[in-house]
Each structure stands twice: as structure tokens, then as C-alpha cells.
N, C-alpha and C positions, 0 to 999 in steps of 0.2 A: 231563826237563823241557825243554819246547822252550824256542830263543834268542831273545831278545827283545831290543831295542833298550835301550840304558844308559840310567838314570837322567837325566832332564835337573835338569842341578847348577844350575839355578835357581830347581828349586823347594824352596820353604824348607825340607820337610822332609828332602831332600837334602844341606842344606846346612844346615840347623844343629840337626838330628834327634840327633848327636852330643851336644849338651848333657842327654837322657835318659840316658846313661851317665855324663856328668859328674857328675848329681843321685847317683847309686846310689854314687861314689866317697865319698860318708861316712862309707858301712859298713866303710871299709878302717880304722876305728877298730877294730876288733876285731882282726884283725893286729898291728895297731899296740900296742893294750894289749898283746898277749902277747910281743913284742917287747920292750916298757919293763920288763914283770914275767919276761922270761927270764935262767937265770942263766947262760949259756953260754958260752964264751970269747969274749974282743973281737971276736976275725976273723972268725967266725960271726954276732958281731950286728954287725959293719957291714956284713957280705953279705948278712943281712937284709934291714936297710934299704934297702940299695941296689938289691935286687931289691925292695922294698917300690914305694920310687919307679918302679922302672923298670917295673912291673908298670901301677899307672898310668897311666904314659906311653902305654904300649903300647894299653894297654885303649882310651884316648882315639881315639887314633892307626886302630886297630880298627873302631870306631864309624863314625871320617871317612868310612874306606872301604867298608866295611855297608853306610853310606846310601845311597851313590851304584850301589848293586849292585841289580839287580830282586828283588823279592822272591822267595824260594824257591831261590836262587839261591847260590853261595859264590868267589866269583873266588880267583884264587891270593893277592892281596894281603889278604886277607882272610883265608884261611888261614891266611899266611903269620904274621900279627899275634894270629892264636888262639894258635899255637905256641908263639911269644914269650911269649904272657901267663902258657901253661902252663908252658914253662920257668923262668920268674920268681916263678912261687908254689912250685916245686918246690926252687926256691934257699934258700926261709924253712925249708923244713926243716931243715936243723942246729941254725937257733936256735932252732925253736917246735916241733918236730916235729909233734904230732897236732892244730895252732893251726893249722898249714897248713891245713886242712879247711875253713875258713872263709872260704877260695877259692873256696869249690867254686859257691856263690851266681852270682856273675861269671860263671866259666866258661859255666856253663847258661844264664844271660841273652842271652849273647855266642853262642850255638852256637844257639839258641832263634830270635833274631830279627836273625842276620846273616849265618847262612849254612843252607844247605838242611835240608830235611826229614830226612834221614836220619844228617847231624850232631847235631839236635837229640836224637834218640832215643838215639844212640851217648853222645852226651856226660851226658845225663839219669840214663840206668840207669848208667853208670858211678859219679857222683856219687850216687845214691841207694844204691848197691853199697859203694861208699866210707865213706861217712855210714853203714850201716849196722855194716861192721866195724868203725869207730871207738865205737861204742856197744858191741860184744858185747865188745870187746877190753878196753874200758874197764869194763866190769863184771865181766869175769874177772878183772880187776887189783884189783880191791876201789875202784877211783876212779870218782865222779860221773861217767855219762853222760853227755853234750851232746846230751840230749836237745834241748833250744831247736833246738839248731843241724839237728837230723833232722827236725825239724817245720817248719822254716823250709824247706829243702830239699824234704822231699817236697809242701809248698803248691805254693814256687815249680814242683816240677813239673807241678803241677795245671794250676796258673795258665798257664803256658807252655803247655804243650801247647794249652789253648783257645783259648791269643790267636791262638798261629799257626795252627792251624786256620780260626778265623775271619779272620785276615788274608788266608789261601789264596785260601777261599772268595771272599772281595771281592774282592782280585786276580781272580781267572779272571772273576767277574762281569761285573767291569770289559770285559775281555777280551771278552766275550759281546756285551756291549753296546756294542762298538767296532763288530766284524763287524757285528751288525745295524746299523747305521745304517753303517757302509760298505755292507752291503747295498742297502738304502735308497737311499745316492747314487749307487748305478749303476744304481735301476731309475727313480731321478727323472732324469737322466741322459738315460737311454735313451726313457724316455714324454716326454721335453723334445726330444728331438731327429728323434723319431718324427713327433710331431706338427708339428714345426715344418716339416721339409720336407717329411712327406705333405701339409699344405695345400699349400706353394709349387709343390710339383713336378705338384700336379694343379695350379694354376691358369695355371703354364707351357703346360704341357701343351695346356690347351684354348686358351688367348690362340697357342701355337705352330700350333694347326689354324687357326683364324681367320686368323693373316696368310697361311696357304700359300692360302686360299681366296680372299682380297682382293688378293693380291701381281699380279695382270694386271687385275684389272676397276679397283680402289683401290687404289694404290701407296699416298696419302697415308695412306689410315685404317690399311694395313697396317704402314706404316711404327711410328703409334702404337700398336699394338700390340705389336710387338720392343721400342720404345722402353720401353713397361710393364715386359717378360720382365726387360730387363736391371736396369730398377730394384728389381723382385722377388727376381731371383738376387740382387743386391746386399744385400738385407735380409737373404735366407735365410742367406747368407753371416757376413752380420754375426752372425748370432744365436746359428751353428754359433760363430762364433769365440768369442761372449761364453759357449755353456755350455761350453765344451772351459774357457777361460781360468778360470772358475768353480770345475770338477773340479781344475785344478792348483794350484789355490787354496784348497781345502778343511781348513788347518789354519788355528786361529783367529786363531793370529799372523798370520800372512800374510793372511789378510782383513784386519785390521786394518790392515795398512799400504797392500793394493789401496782397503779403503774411504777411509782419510783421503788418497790420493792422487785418487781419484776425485771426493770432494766438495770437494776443494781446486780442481781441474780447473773446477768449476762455482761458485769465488769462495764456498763455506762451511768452516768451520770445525771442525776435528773436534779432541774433548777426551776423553779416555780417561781414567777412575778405574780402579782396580783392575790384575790382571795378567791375561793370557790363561790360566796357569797356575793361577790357583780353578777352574778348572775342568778336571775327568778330561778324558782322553783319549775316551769314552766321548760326552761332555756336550757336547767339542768342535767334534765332527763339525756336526751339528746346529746350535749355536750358529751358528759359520761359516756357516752354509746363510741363516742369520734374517737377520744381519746384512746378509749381500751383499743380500737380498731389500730389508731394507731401507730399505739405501742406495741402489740402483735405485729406489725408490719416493721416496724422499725427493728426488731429483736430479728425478723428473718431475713429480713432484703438489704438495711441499709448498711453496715458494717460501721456503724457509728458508736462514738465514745462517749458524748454529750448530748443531752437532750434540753431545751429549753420549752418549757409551757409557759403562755404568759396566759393571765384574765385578766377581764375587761368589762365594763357592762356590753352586753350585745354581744361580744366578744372571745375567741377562745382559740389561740394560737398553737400548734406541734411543732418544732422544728429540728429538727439533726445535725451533725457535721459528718454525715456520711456522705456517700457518693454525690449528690447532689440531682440536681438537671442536665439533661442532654441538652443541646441545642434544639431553639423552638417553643422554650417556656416550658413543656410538659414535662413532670416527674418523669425516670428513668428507673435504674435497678433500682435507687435511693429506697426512701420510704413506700415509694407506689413501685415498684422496680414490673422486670418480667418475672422473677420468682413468685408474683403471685398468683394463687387457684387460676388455672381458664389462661393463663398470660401467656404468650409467644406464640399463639394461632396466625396460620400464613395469612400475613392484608390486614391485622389488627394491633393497634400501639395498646400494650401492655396498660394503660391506663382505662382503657375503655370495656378489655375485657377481662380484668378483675377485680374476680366476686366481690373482693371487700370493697374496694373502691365504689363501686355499683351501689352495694348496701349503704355505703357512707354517704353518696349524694342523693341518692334517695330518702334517706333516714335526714338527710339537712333541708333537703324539700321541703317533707311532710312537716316538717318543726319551721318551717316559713324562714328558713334559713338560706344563706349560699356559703357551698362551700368553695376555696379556691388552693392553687397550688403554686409557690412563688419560690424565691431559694432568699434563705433569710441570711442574719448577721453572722449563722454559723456557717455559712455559706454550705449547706443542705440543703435537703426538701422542709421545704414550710406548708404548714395543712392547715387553714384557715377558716374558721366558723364565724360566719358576721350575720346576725341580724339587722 
């Protein structure tokens, strides 16, 4: 299994994913009954007990740690807390002997979906191994089988094995679709930085031959002409810095905080619902990309005071109280106005032919997105990311 980056303990089911193990602690009525109805000496059923609770405990404790572990994955604290749990039901033995088996459910849950793949199958066939000689041994002895309890077991192995499968599977997806779309932002990247200096550094280039031809006959015109170059390299400059600043900006927290610093900068207001975290790692990348786009667009075109971002799972809302929509549904100067690159060509609605806009439903494509454009509660342009 390759090493992946830890759980981030903010997202909720990190942090509070432990309560699906708390729901399943019910079942430790069945221990428990046979416990009440064991006749065994005192010191064995208060070691029960005590291993009863402490089992529990552990189990809990277990889970914490599970969660915050990557999937497919088994840290040693996590281990360390299977062990605990197994020593703990092995303790009820004195007082319930073959009632211990009614552990076996937990164990498998716990080895199923909090630590790796090859735990899950060791601990599985054990427990169905287990569960099955408690049934032969129990009908050699002339006493009721638990059967219930073999049927419960060999379900839950059913059932486990599929879920983790299927969790794998979307894991690594996940994964899949990180890489593509870090793909993505280093080939948008690269055609963003391509293009930005191949024009600059051609039209250096030619205004650079012109002043050496002008520099003795026209000193003045030559002059305005360096005077261009250096205002040129100064854009070209700027533009390198803004997509570089962009790339290191690519997680959607941290946009988040370059955007509402940047529409603060221009006297608007930015309100955030939701968390960065509704959204995969995967969802992010992309998102990020939308946003920064934008908020660039909103700072030049919309003339807006207020900005509302909401998240969502799947989900990732922009919207303005600036200019709004024209008539016809489609953005206007608003956020997509005609102020932007390529916009106001004869026969062409300013949505279609700017650049950013372009990169933005393109870039929502390639991330199996759609984007859309609506006029929301601030009655502005809304720029909508829905998977």
C-alpha cells in the first residue's frame, strides 16, 4: 500500500465516524446476558465484567483512531487497540466460556474497516473458523447450536468484505482523479505561461528592432518605444507572478483565504457557507481553479460590494451583487461581463468568447463537472460548480 498523507482530523468523518461503532456497542447485550445468567465463581464474573467494560472502552478508543488513519491502511495505534479488544473478550472466558464468541461480530467490524486489507481476511476466516467449531462441538455435546450467531457472522462477512471493497475502489478513484486534475493544472499552467510570454516576448522583440533602427535618425520615437518594452516586461511579469502565485495556491482552503483577501483589497466582502472539506480532494483541485478565476473576474468586470461562496458536497457556489444578467439567462458585464480577454468581437456574446470563462468550462469538464451561470439571492451573477 503506498504512504498517503493522514487523515485531516477536520473532517467530520474523522472526527466523529467513531460514533458508527458506538451505535454497534448494543449488541454487547448478548455478553452481557450471558454474564447475568452465568453461574461461575464471583472472581471470574467480576473479571468478566471488567473486561466487559474495558472491551468497550477500547473498542471506542479504537475507532478514534481508525478514523483518522487512511483508508486500507492499519497504524500501530490502531493495532495496538485491536489487541486490547481481543485480550478483553478472551478475559470473559472463565465466566461465559463458548458466550465469548459473541465477540467475534466486533472483532471483524474492527479489522474490516480500520485497518488493512489483509487484517480483514486474517481476522474473518478466523472468526468464521471459530463460529464454525463452536457449532460442531456444540452438537457433539448433544446442546443447541448458535446457529443465530453463525449466520450473523458469516452475513457480516459478506457484508464486509463488499463494503471494503467498494470503499477501496472509491478510495483509489478518488486518487485517480486527484492526479488527473493535478494533471490538468500543470498543462493549464504551462499553456498559461506559454502563451502569456510567447506574445510578450515577440512583441519585445519587434518594438526591440524598431528602437535600434530609430535610435540615430529618432532618438524621441525610439525612446517610446523602450519606454513600451519596459511597460510590457512589467505586465509579462506580473502575470508570470500571478500564475506561479495561483499554482501555490491550488488547495481550496487557501484560495479561500487569497480570495477574500483579494476582494477585501478592492473594498468587497466575502461570506463563506459551508466548509472546504465537502469537498474530495479530487473536487478540490478544480474548485480552487473556479474560484480564483472568479474572483479575478469579479474584481474587474462586476462592480460588486458583496460576494457570497457557499460549499456543498459536489458542490461549489460564486456569486455577486454586482451588475447581474442581461435578459436571456446569460452573464452580462457582471462577473462574465464583456470586459473580459477576447470579449466584444462583432457576432460574439462576451460569454463565449472569454478566455477565462472558456478555461473555466473546460477545466469543469475535464473534472466531470458542469458549470452554470444563474443570478442568485444577491441578485448578481452566480457561477455554479455541481458534480
Amino acid at each position: 500500500m503506498r504512504n498517503r498523507e493522514p487523515v485531516d482530523t477536520r473532517d467530520g468523518w474523522a472526527r466523529y465516524g467513531w460514533l458508527m461503532g458506538a451505535v454497534w456497542l448494543v449488541f454487547l447485550f448478548y455478553p452481557g446476558r450471558a454474564l447475568v445468567r452465568s453461574e461461575a465463581e464471583p472472581w471470574t464474573l467480576a473479571l468478566g465484567w471488567a473486561a466487559l467494560v474495558a472491551f468497550a472502552a477500547t473498542y471506542l478508543a479504537g475507532f478514534v483512531s481508525g478514523m483518522r488513519t487512511p483508508v486500507g491502511e492499519s497504524g500501530c495505534l490502531t493495532q495496538g487497540f485491536f489487541w486490547a479488544t481481543l485480550a478483553c473478550a478472551l478475559l470473559t472466558v472463565p465466566a461465559i466460556g463458548w458466550g465469548t464468541t459473541s465477540f467475534i461480530p466486533f472483532l471483524m467490524a474492527y479489522a474490516s474497516y480500520l485497518m488493512s486489507r489483509r487484517w480483514h481476511w486474517a481476522v474473518m476466516t478466523a472468526g468464521v473458523a471459530i463460529m464454525v467449531l463452536a457449532v460442531v462441538l456444540a452438537a457433539s455435546r448433544g446442546d443447541t447450536p448458535v446457529w443465530s450467531l453463525l449466520w450473523i457472522v458469516l452475513l457480516m462477512a459478506a457484508v464486509n468484505t463488499i463494503n471494503t471493497w467498494l470503499i477501496t475502489r472509491s478510495v483509489r478513484a478518488d486518487e485517480l482523479r486527484l492526479e488527473l486534475a493535478t494533471s490538468e493544472e500543470r498543462e493549464s499552467v504551462a499553456r498559461d505561461v506559454h502563451d502569456l510570454l510567447g506574445h510578450s516576448l515577440t512583441v519585445v522583440k519587434l518594438k526591440a528592432e524598431l528602437a535600434a533602427r530609430l535610435i540615430d535618425k529618432h532618438p524621441a520615437a525610439a525612446r517610446r518605444e523602450l519606454d513600451e518594452i519596459v511597460h510590457l516586461t512589467t505586465e509579462a511579469l506580473a502575470g508570470v507572478r500571478g500564475t506561479v502565485t495561483g499554482l501555490r495556491a491550488e488547495g481550496l482552503s487557501e484560495q479561500l483565504a487569497a480570495s477574500s483577501a483579494a476582494l477585501a483589497s478592492g473594498g468587497i466582502t466575502m461570506k463563506v457557507r459551508g466548509s472546504a472539506n465537502a469537498l474530495s480532494a479530487a473536487q478540490s483541485l478544480p474548485a480552487a481553479w473556479v474560484l480564483r478565476e472568479a474572483t479575478t473576474n469579479i474584481l474587474r468586470h462586476a462592480g460588486a460590494s458583496r460576494v457570497l461562496v457557499e460549499l456543498a458536497p459536489g458542490t461549489l457556489s460564486v456569486e455577486d451583487d454586482g451588475v447581474g444578467l442581461p435578459g436571456g439567462g446569460l452573464p452580462g458585464a457582471g462577473l462574465t461581463g464583456a470586459g473580459l480577454p477576447g470579449a466584444g468581437l462583432p457576432g460574439e456574446h462576451p460569454v463565449e468568447s472569454g478566455n477565462g470563462l472558456r478555461g473555466m468550462r473546460e477545466r469543469a469538464s475535464a473534472a466531470g463537472a458542469e458549470l452554470s451561470f444563474s443570478s442568485g439571492e444577491l441578485h448578481g451573477t452566480k457561477v455554479s460548480l455541481t458534480w
